[in-house]
C-alpha positions as CSV (number, residue, x, y, z in Angstrom):
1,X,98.1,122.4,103.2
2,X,96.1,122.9,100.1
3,X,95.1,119.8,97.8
4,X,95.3,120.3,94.0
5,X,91.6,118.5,92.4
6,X,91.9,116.8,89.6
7,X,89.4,116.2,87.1
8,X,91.2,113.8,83.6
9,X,89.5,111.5,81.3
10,X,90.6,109.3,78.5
11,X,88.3,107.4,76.0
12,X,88.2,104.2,75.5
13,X,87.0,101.9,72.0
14,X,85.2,99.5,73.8
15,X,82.1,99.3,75.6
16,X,81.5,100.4,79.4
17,X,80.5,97.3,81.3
18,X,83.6,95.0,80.1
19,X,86.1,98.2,80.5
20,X,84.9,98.3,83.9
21,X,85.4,94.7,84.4
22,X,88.9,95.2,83.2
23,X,89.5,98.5,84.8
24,X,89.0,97.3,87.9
25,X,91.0,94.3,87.5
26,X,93.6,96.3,86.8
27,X,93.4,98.4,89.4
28,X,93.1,95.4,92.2
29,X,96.2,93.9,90.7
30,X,97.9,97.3,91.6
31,X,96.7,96.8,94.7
32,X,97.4,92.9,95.4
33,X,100.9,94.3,93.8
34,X,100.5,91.2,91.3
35,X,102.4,91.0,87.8
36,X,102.7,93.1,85.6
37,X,100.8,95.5,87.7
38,X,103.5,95.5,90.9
39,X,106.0,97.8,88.9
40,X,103.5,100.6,87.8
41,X,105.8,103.9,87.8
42,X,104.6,107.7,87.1
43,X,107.1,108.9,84.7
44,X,107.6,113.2,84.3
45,X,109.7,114.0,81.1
46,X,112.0,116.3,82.6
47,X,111.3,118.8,79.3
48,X,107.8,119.3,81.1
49,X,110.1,120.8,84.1
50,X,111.0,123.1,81.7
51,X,114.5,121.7,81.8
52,X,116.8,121.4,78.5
53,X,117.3,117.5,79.0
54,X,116.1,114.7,77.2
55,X,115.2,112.7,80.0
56,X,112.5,111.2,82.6
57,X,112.1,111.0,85.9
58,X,110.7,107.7,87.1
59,X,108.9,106.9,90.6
60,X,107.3,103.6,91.1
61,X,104.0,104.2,92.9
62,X,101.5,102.3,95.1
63,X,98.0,101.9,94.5
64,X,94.8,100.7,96.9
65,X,91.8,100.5,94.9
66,X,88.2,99.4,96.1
67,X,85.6,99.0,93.8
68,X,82.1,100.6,95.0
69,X,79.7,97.9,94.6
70,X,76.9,98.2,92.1
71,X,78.2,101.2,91.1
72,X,81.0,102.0,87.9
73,X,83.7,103.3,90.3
74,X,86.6,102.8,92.3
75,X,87.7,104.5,95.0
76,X,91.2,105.0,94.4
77,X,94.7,106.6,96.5
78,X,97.9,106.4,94.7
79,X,101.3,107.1,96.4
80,X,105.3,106.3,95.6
81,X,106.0,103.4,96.9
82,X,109.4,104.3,98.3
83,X,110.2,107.7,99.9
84,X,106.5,108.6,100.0
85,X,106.9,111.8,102.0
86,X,108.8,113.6,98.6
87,X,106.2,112.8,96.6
88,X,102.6,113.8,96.5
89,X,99.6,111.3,97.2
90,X,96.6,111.3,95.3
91,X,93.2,109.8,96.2
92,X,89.4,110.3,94.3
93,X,87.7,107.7,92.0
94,X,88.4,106.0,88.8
95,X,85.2,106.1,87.1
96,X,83.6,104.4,83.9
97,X,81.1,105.8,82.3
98,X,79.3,104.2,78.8
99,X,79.0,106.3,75.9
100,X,77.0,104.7,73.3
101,X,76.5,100.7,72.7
102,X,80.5,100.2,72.3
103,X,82.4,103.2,73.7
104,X,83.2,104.4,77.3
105,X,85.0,106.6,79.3
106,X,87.6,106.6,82.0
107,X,87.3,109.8,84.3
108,X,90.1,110.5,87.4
109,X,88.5,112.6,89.6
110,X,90.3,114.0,93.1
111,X,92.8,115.9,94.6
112,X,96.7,115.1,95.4
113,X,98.4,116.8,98.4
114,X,101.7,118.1,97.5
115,X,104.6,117.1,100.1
116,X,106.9,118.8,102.8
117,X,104.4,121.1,103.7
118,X,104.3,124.8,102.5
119,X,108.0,124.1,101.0
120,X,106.0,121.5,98.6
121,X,103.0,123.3,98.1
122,X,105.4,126.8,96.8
123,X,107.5,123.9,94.6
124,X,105.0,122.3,93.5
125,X,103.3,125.9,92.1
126,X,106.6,126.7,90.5
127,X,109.8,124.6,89.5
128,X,107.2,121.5,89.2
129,X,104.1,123.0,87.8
130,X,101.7,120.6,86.2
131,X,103.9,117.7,86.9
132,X,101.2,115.9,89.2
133,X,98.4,116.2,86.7
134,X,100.3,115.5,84.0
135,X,101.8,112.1,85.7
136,X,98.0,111.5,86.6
137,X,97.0,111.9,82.7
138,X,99.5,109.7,81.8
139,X,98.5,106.8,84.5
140,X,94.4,107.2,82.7
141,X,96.0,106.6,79.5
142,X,98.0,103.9,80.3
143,X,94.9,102.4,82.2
144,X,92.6,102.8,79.0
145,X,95.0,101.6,77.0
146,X,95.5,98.5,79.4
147,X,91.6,98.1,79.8
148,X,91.1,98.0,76.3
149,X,93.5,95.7,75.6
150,X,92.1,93.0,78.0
151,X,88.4,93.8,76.5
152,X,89.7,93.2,72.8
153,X,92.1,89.9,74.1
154,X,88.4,88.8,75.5
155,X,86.6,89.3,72.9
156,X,88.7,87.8,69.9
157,X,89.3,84.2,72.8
158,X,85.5,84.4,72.5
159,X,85.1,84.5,68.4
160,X,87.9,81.9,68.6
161,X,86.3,79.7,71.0
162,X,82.7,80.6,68.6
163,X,84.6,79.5,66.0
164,X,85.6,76.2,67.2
165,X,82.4,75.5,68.9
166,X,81.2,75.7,65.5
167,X,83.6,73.1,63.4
C-alpha cells in the first residue's frame, strides 16, 4: 500500500517558544484524551467530495503525541477513534519553527495510509481526492488557532498580574 506525505503549515501571531509550549499541551491533552481536547473530530465538507450537499462529514479521531526533547517537535499519529480501519491513519511531526522575535510557524509533516487496501488507495485517488490533506489542513489551523489562544490568555494573566503587583 502506498502512503500519501504530507507537508502543511499554518502561521501563527505569537512567538515560537510559548507556541510550542502550548502546542504541545495541546497535543498531550489529545493524547491523555483530557477536556476539551477528548472530542477533537476531522470534519470534510461534503462540497469538497464534489457532492451538491451542504453538509459535513464528521469523524472523531485519536491522537498520541510525544514531544522530542530539546528539540521543537512532536512526533505525532492521528487515527479515528471508532471504526479505525475505514479511515486513514496519519503519523509525522508537528513542528514549531520561530520566525522573527514574535511570530512562528506550525508545520505537519508525514504521510497517511489510506484504508482497505488497494480498494482505499483507488478511493481515496478518486471519489475522495484531497479529503485527507484537506482534513489535516484543517486540524493545523485549528491547532494554531488553539496555541495562539492559550499564548495571548498567558500573556494578558501576566500584564494583569503586572498590573496588580504594581498597585
Amino acid at each position: 500500500m502506498t502512503a500519501h506525505t504530507v507537508e502543511i503549515y499554518a502561521s501563527l501571531s505569537v512567538p515560537g517558544e510559548p507556541a510550542r509550549d502550548a502546542a504541545i499541551e495541546i497535543l498531550r491533552a489529545m493524547t491523555e484524551r483530557q477536556p476539551p481536547y477528548d472530542r477533537v473530530a476531522f470534519v470534510l465538507g461534503l462540497r469538497e467530495l464534489r457532492f451538491p450537499v451542504d453538509a459535513t462529514l464528521s469523524v472523531p479521531v485519536e491522537a498520541h503525541a510525544v514531544p522530542r526533547p530539546m528539540r521543537w517537535e512532536c512526533a505525532l499519529e492521528i487515527g479515528a477513534a471508532d471504526n479505525e480501519r475505514f479511515f486513514p491513519r496519519f503519523a509525522g511531526t508537528v513542528t514549531i519553527t520561530p520566525v522573527g522575535a514574535d511570530k512562528s510557524e506550525i508545520w505537519l509533516q508525514g504521510a497517511y495510509e489510506p484504508p482497505l487496501g488497494k480498494l482505499g488507495a483507488n478511493i481515496d485517488m478518486t471519489i475522495l481526492r484531497g479529503a485527507a490533506s484537506a482534513s489535516l489542513g484543517r486540524f493545523v489551523d485549528w491547532l494554531a488557532g488553539e496555541a495562539t489562544k492559550r499564548v495571548q490568555e498567558r500573556e494578558r494573566e501576566r500584564a494583569r498580574a503586572a498590573m496588580r503587583f504594581r498597585q
